[in-house]
LUMVOMAR-340397 format. One record per residue (C-alpha): x, y, z; residue number from 1. Coordinates in Angstrom, 3 decimals. Each point is the difference from the previous one (the first is absolute). Layout:
BEGIN
@c1=X	c2=Y	c3=Z	pos=NUM
...
//
This chain:
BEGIN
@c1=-15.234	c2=-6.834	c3=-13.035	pos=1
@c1=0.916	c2=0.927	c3=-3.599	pos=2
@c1=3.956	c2=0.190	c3=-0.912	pos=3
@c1=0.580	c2=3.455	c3=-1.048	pos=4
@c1=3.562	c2=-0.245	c3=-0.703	pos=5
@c1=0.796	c2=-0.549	c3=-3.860	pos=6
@c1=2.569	c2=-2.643	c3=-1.253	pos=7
@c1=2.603	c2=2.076	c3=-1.974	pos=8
@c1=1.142	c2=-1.997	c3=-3.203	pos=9
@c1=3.226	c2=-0.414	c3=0.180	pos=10
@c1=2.598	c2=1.776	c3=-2.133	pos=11
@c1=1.727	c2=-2.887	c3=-2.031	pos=12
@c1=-1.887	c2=0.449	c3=-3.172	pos=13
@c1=0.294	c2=3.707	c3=0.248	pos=14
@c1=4.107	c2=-0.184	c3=0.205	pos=15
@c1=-0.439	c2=-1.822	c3=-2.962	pos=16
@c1=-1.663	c2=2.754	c3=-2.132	pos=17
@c1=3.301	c2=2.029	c3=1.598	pos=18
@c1=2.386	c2=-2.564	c3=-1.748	pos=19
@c1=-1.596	c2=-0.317	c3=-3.025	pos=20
@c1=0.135	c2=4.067	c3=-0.437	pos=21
@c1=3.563	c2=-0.366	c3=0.470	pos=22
@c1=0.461	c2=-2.088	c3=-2.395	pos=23
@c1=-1.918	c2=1.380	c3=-2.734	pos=24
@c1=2.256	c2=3.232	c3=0.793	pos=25
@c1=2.961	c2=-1.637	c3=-0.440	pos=26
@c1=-0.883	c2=-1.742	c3=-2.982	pos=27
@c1=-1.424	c2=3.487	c3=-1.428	pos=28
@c1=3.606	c2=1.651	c3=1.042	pos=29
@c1=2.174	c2=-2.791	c3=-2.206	pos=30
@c1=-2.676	c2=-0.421	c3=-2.959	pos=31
@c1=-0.605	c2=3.129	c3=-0.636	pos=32
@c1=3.606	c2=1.470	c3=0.345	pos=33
@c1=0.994	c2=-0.797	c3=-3.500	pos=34
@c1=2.063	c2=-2.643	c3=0.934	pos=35
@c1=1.812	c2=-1.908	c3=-3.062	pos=36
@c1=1.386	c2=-3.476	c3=0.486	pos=37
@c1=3.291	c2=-0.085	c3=-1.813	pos=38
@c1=1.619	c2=-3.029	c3=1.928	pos=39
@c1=-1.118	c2=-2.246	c3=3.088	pos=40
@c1=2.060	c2=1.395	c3=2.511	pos=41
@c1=-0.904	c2=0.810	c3=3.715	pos=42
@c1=-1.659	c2=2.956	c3=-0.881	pos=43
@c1=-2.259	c2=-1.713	c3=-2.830	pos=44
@c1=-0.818	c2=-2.740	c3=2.720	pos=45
@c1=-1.342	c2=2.412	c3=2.960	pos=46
@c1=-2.316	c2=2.091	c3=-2.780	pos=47
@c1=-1.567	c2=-2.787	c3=-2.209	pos=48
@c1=-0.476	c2=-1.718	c3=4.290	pos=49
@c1=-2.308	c2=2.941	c3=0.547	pos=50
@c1=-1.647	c2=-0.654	c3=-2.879	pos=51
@c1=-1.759	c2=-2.743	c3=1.734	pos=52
@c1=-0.972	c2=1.876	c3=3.198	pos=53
@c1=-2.469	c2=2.688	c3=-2.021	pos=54
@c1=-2.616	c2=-2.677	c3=-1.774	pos=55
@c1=0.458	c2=-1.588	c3=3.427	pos=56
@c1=-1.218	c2=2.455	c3=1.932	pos=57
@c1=-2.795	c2=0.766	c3=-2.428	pos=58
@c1=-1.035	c2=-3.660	c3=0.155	pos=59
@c1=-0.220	c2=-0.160	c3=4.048	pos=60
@c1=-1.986	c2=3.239	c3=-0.266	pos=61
@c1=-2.652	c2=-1.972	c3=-1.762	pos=62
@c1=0.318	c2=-2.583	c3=2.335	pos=63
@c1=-1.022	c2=1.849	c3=2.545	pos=64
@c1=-2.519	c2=1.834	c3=-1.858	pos=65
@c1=-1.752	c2=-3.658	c3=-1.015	pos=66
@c1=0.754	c2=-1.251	c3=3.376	pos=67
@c1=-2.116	c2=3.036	c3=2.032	pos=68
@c1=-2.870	c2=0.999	c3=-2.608	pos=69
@c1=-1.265	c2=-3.916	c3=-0.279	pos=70
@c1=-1.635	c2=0.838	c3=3.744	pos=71
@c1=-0.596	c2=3.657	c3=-1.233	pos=72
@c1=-2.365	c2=2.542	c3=-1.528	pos=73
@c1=0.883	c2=2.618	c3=-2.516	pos=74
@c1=-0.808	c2=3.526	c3=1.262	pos=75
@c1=-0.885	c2=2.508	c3=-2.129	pos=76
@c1=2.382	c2=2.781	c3=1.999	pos=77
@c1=2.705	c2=-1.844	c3=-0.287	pos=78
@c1=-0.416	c2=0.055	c3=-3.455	pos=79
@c1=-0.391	c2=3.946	c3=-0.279	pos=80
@c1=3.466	c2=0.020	c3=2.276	pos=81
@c1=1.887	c2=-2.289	c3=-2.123	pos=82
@c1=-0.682	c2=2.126	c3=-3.022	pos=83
@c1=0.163	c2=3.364	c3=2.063	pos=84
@c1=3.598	c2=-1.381	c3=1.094	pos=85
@c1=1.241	c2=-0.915	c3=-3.311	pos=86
@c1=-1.002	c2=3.402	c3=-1.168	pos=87
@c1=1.734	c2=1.983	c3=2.898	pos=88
@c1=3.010	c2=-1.693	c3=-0.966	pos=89
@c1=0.001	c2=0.395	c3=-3.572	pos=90
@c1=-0.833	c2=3.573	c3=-0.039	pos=91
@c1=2.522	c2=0.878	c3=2.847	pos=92
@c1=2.284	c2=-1.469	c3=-1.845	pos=93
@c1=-0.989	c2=1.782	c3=-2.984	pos=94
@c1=0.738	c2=3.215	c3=2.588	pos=95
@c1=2.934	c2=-0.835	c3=1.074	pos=96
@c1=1.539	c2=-0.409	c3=-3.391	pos=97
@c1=-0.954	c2=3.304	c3=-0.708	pos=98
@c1=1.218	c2=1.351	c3=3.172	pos=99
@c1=3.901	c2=-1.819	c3=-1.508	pos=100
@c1=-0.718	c2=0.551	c3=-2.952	pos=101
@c1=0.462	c2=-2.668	c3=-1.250	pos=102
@c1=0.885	c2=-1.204	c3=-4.153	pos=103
@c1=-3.299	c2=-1.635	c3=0.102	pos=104
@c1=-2.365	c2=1.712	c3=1.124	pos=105
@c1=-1.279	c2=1.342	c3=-3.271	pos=106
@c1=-0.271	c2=-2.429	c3=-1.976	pos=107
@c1=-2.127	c2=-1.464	c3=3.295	pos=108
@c1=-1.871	c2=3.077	c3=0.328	pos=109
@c1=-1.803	c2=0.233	c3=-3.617	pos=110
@c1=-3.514	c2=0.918	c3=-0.140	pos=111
@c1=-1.047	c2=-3.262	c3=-0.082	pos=112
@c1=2.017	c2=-1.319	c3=2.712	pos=113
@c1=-1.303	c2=3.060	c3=1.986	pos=114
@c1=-3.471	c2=-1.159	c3=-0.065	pos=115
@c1=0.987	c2=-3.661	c3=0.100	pos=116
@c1=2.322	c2=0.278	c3=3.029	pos=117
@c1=-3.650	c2=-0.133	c3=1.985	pos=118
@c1=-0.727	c2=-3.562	c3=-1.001	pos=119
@c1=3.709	c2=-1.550	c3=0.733	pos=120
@c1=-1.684	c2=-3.517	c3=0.863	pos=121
@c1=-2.131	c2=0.139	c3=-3.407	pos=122
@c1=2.896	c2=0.244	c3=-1.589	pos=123
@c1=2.181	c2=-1.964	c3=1.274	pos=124
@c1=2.469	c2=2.595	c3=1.374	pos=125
@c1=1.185	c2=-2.299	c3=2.209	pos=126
@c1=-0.511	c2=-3.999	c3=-0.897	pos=127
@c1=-0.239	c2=-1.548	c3=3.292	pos=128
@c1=-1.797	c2=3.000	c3=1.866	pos=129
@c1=-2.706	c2=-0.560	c3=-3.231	pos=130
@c1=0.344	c2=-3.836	c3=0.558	pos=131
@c1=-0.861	c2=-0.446	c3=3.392	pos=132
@c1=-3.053	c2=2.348	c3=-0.248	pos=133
@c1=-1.538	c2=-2.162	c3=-2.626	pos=134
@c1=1.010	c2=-2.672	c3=1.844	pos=135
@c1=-1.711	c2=1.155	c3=3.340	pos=136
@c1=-3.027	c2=0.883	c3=-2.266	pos=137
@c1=-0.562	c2=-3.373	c3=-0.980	pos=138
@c1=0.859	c2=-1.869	c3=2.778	pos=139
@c1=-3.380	c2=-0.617	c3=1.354	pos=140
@c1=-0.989	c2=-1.941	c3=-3.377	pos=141
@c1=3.073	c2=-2.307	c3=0.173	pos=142
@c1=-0.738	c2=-0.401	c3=3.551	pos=143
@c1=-3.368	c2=-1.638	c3=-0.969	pos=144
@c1=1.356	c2=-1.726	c3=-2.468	pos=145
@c1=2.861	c2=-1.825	c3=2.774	pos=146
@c1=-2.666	c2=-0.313	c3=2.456	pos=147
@c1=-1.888	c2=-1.974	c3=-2.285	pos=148
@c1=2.169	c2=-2.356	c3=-1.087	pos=149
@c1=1.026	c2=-3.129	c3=1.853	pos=150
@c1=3.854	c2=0.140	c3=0.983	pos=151
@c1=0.856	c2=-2.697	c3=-2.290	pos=152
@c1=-1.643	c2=2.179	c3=-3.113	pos=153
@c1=1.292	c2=3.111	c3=1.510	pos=154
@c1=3.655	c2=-1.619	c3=-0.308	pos=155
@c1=-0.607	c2=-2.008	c3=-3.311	pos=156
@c1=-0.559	c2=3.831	c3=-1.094	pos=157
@c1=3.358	c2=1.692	c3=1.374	pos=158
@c1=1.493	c2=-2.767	c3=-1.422	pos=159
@c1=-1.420	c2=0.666	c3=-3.486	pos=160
@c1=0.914	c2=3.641	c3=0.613	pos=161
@c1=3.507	c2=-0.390	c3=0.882	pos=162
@c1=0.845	c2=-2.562	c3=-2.533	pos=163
@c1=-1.535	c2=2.448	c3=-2.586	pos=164
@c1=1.931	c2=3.026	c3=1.460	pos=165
@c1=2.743	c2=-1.153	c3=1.808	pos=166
@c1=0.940	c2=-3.200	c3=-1.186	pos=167
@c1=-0.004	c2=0.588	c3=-3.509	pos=168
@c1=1.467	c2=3.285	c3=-0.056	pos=169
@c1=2.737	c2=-0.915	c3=1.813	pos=170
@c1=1.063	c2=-2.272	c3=-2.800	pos=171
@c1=-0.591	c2=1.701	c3=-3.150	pos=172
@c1=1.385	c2=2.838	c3=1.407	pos=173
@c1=3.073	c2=-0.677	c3=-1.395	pos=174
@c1=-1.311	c2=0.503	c3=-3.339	pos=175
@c1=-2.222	c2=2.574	c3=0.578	pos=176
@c1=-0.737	c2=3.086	c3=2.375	pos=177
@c1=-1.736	c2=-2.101	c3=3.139	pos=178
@c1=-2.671	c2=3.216	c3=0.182	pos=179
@c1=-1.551	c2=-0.681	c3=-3.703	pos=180
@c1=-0.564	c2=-3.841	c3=0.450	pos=181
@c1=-3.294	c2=-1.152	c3=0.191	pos=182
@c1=-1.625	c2=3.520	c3=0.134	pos=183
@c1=1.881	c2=0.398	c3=3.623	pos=184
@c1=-0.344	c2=3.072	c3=1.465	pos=185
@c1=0.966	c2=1.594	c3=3.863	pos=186
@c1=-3.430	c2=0.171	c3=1.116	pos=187
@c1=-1.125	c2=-3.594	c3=-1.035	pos=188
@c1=3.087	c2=-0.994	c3=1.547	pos=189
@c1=-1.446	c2=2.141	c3=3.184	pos=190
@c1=-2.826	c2=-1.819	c3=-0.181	pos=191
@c1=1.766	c2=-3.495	c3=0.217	pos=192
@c1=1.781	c2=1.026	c3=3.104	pos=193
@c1=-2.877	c2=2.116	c3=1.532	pos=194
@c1=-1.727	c2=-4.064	c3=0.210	pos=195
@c1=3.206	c2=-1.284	c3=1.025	pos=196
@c1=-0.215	c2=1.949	c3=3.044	pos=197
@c1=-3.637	c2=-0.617	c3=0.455	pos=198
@c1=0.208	c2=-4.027	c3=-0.138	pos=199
@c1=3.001	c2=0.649	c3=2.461	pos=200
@c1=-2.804	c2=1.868	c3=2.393	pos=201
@c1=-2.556	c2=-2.997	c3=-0.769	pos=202
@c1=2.471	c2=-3.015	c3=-0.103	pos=203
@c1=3.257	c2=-0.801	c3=0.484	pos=204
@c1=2.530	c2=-0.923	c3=-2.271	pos=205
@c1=1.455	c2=-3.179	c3=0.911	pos=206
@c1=3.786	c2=0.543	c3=-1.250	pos=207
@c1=-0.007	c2=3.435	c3=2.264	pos=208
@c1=-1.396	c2=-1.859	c3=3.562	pos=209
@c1=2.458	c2=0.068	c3=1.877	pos=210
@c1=2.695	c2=3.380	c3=0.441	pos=211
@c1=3.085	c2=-2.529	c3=-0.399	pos=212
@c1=-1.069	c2=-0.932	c3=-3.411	pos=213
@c1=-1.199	c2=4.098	c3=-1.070	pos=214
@c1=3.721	c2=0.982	c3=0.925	pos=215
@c1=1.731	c2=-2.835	c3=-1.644	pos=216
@c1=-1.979	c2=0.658	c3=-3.494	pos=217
@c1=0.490	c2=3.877	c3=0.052	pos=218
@c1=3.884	c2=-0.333	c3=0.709	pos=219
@c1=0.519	c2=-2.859	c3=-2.789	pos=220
@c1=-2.669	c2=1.499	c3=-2.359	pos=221
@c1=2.403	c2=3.838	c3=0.420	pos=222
@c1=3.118	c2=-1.779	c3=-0.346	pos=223
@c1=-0.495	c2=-1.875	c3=-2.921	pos=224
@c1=-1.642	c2=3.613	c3=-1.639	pos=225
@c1=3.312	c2=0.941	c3=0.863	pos=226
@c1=1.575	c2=-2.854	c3=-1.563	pos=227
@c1=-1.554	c2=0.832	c3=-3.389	pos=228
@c1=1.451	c2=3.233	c3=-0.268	pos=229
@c1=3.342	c2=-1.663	c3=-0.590	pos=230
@c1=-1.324	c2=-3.026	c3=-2.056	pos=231
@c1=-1.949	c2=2.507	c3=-2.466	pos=232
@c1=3.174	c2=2.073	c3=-0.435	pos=233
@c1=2.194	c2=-2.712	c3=-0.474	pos=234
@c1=-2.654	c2=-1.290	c3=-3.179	pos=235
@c1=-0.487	c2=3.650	c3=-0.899	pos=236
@c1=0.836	c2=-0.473	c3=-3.668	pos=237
@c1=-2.650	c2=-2.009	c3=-0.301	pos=238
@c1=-2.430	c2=2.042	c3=1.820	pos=239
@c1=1.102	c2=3.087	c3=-2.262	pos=240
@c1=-0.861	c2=-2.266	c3=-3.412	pos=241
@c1=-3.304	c2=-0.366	c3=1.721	pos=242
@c1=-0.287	c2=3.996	c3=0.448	pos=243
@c1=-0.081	c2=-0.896	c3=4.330	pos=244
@c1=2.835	c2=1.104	c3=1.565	pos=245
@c1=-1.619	c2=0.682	c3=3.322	pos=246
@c1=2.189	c2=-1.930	c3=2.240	pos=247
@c1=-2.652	c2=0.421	c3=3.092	pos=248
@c1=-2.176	c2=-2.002	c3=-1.877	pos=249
@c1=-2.270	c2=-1.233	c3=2.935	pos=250
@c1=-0.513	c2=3.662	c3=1.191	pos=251
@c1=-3.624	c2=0.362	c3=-1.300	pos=252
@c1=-2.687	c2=-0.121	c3=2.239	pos=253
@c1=-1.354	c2=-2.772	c3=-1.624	pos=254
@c1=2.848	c2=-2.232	c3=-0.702	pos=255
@c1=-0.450	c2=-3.687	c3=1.919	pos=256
@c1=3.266	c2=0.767	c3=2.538	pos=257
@c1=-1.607	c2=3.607	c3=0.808	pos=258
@c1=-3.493	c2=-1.600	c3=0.804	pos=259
@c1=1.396	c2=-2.709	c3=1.924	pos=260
@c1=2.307	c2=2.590	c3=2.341	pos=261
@c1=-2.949	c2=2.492	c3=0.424	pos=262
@c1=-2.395	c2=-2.786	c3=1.637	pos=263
@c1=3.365	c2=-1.264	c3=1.960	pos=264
@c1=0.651	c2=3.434	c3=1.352	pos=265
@c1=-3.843	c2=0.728	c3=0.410	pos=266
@c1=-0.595	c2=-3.193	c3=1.998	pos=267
@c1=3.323	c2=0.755	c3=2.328	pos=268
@c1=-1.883	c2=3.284	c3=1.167	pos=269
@c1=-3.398	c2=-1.442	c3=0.745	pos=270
@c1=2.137	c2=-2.342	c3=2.130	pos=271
@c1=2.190	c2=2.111	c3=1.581	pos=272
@c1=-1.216	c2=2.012	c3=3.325	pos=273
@c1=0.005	c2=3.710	c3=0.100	pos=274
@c1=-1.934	c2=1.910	c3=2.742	pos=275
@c1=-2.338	c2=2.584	c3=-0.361	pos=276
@c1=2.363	c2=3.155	c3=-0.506	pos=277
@c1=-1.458	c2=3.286	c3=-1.059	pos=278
@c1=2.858	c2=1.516	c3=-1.671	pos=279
@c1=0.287	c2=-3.182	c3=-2.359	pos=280
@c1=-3.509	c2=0.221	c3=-0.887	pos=281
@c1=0.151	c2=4.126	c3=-0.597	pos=282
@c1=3.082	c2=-0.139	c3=-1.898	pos=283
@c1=-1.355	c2=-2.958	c3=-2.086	pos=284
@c1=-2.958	c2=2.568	c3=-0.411	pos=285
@c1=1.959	c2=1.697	c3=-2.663	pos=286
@c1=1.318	c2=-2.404	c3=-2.564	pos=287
@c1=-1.844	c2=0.502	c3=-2.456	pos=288
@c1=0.614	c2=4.271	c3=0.296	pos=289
@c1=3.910	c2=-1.008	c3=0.095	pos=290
@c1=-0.310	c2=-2.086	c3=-3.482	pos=291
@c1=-2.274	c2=2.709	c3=-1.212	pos=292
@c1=2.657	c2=2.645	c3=0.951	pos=293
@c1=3.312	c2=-1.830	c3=-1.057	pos=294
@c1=-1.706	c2=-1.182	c3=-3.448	pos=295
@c1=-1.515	c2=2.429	c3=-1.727	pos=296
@c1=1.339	c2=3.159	c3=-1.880	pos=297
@c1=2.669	c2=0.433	c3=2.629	pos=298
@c1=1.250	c2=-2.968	c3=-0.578	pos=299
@c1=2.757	c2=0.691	c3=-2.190	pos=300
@c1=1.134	c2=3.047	c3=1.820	pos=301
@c1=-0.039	c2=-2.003	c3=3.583	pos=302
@c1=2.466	c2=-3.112	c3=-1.732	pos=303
@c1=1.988	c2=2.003	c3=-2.030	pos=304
@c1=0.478	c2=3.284	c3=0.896	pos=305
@c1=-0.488	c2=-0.324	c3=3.855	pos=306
@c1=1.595	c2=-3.141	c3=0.457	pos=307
@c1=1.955	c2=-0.274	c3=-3.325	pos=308
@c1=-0.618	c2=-3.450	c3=-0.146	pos=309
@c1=1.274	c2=-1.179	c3=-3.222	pos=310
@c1=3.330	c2=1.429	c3=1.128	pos=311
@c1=-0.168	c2=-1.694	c3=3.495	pos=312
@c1=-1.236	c2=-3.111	c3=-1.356	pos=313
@c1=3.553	c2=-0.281	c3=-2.091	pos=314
@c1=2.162	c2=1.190	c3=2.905	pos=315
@c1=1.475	c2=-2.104	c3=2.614	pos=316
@c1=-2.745	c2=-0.430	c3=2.507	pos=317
@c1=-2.884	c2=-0.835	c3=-1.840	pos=318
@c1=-2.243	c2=-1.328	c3=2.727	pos=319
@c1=1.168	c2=2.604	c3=2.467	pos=320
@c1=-1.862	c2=2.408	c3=-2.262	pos=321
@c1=-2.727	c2=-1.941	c3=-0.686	pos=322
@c1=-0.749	c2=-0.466	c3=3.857	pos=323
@c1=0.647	c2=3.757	c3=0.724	pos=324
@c1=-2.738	c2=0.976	c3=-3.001	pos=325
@c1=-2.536	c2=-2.527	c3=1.200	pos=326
@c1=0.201	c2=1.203	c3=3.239	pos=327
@c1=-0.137	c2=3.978	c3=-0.446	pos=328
@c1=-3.015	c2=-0.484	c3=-2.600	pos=329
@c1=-2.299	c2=-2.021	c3=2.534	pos=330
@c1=1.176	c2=2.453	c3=2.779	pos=331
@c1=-1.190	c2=3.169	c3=-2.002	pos=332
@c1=-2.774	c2=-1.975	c3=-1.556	pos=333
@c1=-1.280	c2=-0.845	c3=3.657	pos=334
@c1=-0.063	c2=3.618	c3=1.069	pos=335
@c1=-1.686	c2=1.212	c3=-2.978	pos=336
@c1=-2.879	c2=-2.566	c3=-0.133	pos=337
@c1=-0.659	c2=0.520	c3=3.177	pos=338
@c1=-0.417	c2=3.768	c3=-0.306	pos=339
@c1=-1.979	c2=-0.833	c3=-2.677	pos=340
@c1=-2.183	c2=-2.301	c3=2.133	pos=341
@c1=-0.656	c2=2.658	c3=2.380	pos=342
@c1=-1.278	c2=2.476	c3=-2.763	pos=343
@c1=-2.039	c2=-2.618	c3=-1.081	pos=344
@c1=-1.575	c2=-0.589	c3=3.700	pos=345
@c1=-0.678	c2=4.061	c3=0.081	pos=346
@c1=-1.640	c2=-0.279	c3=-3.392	pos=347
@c1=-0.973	c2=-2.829	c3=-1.714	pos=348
@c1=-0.760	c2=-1.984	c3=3.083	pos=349
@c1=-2.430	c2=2.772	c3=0.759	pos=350
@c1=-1.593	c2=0.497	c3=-2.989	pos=351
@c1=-0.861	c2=-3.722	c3=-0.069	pos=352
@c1=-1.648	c2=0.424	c3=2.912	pos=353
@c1=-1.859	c2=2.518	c3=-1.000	pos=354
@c1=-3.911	c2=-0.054	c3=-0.555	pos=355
@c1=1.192	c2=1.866	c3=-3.455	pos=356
@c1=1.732	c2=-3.052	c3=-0.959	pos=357
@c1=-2.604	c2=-2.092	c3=1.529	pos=358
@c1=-2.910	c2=1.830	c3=-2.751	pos=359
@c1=2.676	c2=-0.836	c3=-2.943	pos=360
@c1=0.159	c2=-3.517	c3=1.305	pos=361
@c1=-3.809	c2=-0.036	c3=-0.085	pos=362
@c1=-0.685	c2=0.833	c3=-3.504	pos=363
@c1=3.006	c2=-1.989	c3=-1.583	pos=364
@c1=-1.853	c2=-3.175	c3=1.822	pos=365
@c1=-3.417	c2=1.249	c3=-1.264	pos=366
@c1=1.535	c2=0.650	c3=-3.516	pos=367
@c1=1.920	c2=-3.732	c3=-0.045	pos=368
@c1=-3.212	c2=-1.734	c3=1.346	pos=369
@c1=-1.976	c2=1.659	c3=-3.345	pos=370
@c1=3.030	c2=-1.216	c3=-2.488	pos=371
@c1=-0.304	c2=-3.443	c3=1.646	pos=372
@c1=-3.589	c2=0.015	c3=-0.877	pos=373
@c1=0.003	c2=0.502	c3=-3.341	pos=374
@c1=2.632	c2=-2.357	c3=-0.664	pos=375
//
């Protein structure tokens, strides 16, 4: 007799996606507030510490994202409801600045930006929501290409990659902006840690075995990112005569001590046990709305006139504030995503159901097949 009852995955890699969110909120909430470092005192030590938490967060995202699509297919709908999301949150956005009236909201509403505001992932309206579709787009060609390789190529190659965009970045960053070096960009960077993930799914990395040896490397590999807070203050005139004087210098997502603590923390969750729990999974359903809804043209109006953050930031309790922000943006940006998931089920579930949809599926396929051809 057949086994009817599904295995439910468990839950652990969705609590991750939770964390991550939360830290790419707080890191949004000190690095956008306008915060200026005038001395290293406790206050200077708790912001440029979040600092590390946001490229974090993105990082693990990808890990997860290389990690799940290596045993995946691409689907067309989820495609048209990426984009359809980005869009409802960029134009309600747009509405609800009008609705405050808000300083900038004309020069955002110009007639360009009026026709524009309908292609927000085309242009780029927000970086990692235009990232990850082109990422997600592409995946099933990189996928061949990992498949095909032999695991010693396949890490011969990450190794290539990170020396060319991690390692060496990380050093001549001192001289130079880490970004511009070597033609680096976020999305090759994306890329790099999109196969990460997938060799993680395929093989295992033999520093990150064992969960003894994960937690030991992410605690020594934060602390001493802490550490260099103080040590690039304290040689901060040389820094300045060098035009860096950014004293979280291993905060980039693609500096060596970031990589190394995003696999850490990554492996420590595929370890760790977490049962199947629904309301994990729904509310980790809506991360990407909440980083859509916190990051966008409200942005500045949720950290500074909301929350006032540049003025909590300086006051006595800096972390207090920080925690309190963190947690009333997910909070609101749970509810709303997940009103906006069930007008999306009443409509855009349905039309892709549709035989209308179904026609226009048709003759795109019959249209592709005849530009194939002729090339």
């Amino acid at each position: 007799m057949k086994n009817n009852i599904t295995k439910k995955r468990e839950s652990n890699i969705e609590l991750l996606r939770i964390i991550a969110i939360l830290m790419i909120i707080s890191f949004h909430f000190v690095y956008k507030s306008g915060y200026v470092l005038s001395d290293l005192n406790y206050n200077a030590i708790v912001v440029k510490s979040f600092y590390f938490l946001g490229e974090l967060g993105v990082n693990l995202f990808i890990l997860i994202t290389g990690y799940f699509m290596i045993k995946s297919k691409i689907s067309t709908k989820k495609i048209i409801k990426l984009v359809l999301e980005v869009n409802f949150y960029y134009i309600g956005s747009l509405l609800l600045m009008y609705a405050f009236q808000h300083k900038s909201f004309e020069t955002l509403m110009s007639v360009g930006n009026i026709f524009l505001m309908f292609f927000s992932v085309i242009f780029s309206r927000y970086w990692f929501a235009t990232a990850y579709i082109l990422l997600y787009i592409i995946s099933p060609y990189l996928n061949i290409l990992v498949n095909n390789l032999k695991q010693e190529d396949y890490k011969k190659m990450l190794l290539l990659f990170l020396t060319l965009w991690c390692v060496v970045p990380t050093i001549f960053g001192i001289f130079s902006d880490s970004e511009k070096i070597l033609f680096y960009n976020r999305f090759i960077w994306l890329v790099i840690v999109y196969l990460i993930g997938a060799y993680i799914r395929l093989y295992q990395i033999k520093i990150f075995d064992k969960m003894n040896k994960s937690l030991i490397i992410s605690v020594v590999t934060f602390i001493s990112m802490i550490l260099s807070i103080f040590a690039f203050y304290k040689m901060k005139g040389i820094f300045i005569k060098l035009n860096k004087i950014e004293v979280a210098y291993f905060w980039t997502p693609n500096s060596i001590l970031m990589a190394l603590l995003s696999v850490a923390v990554f492996e420590i969750f595929l370890k760790i046990k977490v049962k199947y729990s629904k309301i994990i999974n729904v509310v980790a359903s809506t991360t990407l709305g909440i980083y859509l809804l916190h990051d966008g043209n409200l942005q500045p109006f949720i950290t500074n006139t909301i929350f006032k953050a540049n003025e909590k930031l300086n006051g006595s309790f800096p972390i207090t504030s920080i925690f309190e922000a963190t947690f009333i943006i997910f909070i609101v940006g749970v509810i709303v995503d997940l009103l906006r998931q069930l007008i999306e089920k009443m409509t855009v579930d349905k039309f892709l159901e549709s035989k209308c949809y179904s026609k226009i599926q048709t003759l795109i396929s019959k249209f592709a097949n005849k530009v194939y051809k002729i090339f």
